[in-house]
C-alpha positions in Angstrom: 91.2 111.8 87.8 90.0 112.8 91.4 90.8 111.3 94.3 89.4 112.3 97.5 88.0 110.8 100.4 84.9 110.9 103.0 81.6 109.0 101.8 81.8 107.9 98.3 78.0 108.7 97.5 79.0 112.5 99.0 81.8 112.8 97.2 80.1 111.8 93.7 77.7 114.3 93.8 79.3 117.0 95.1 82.3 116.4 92.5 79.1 116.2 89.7 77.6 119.1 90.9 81.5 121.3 91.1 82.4 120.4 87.9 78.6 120.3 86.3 78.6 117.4 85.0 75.1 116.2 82.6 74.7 112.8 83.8 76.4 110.7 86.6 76.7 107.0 85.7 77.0 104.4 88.4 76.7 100.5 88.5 76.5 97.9 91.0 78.0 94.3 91.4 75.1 93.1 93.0 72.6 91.2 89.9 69.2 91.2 91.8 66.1 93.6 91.5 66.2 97.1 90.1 64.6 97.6 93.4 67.9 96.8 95.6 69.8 99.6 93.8 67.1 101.9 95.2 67.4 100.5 98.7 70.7 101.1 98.7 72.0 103.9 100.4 74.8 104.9 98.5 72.1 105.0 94.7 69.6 106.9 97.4 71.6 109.4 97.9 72.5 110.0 94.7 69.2 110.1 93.3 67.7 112.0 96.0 70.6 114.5 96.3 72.4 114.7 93.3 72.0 117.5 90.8 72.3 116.0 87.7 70.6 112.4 86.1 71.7 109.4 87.6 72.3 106.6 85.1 72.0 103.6 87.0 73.8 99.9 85.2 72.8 96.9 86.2 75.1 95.1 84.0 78.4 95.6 82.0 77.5 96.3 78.9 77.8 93.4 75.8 77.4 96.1 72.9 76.8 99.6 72.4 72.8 100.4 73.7 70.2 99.9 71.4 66.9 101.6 73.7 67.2 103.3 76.3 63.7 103.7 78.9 63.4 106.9 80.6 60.8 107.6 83.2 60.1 111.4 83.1 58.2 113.9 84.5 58.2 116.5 81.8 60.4 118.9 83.4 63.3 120.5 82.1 66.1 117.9 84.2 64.3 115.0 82.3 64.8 116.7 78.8 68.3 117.5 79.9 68.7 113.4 81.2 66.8 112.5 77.9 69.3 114.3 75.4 72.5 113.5 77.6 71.7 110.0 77.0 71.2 110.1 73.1 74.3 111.5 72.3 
């Protein structure tokens, strides 16, 4: 457990990036649009800024995942948030 304190979207992914994590994971409470998690500052900045996949959930989950959708560009970081996800 880590417990610090400053902006919480900040302090994700500079804790991500320190200790190299392969994927950050982060849900919402809100149950509108994918679009509002974008809008959001706090999933922005991670997105924008983070160095690692961000795994956004929408909902908590009511079994283990089935599919998963990835939007890619080919690069290396999307095989890297492709195979994090599988296993």
């Amino acid at each position: 457990m880590i417990v610090e304190s400053g902006s919480p979207p900040d302090i994700i992914a500079k804790t991500a990036s320190r200790l190299d994590n392969d994927l950050i994971v982060v849900g919402t409470a809100r149950h509108n649009n994918i679009s509002d998690f974008f809008l959001d500052s706090a999933f922005d900045h991670l997105v924008r800024y983070a160095h690692a996949p961000v795994l956004v959930v929408k909902e908590r989950p009511r079994s283990n995942y089935q599919n998963i959708m990835l939007a890619t560009d080919f690069s290396g970081f999307s095989r890297r948030a492709l195979t994090t996800a599988m296993f």
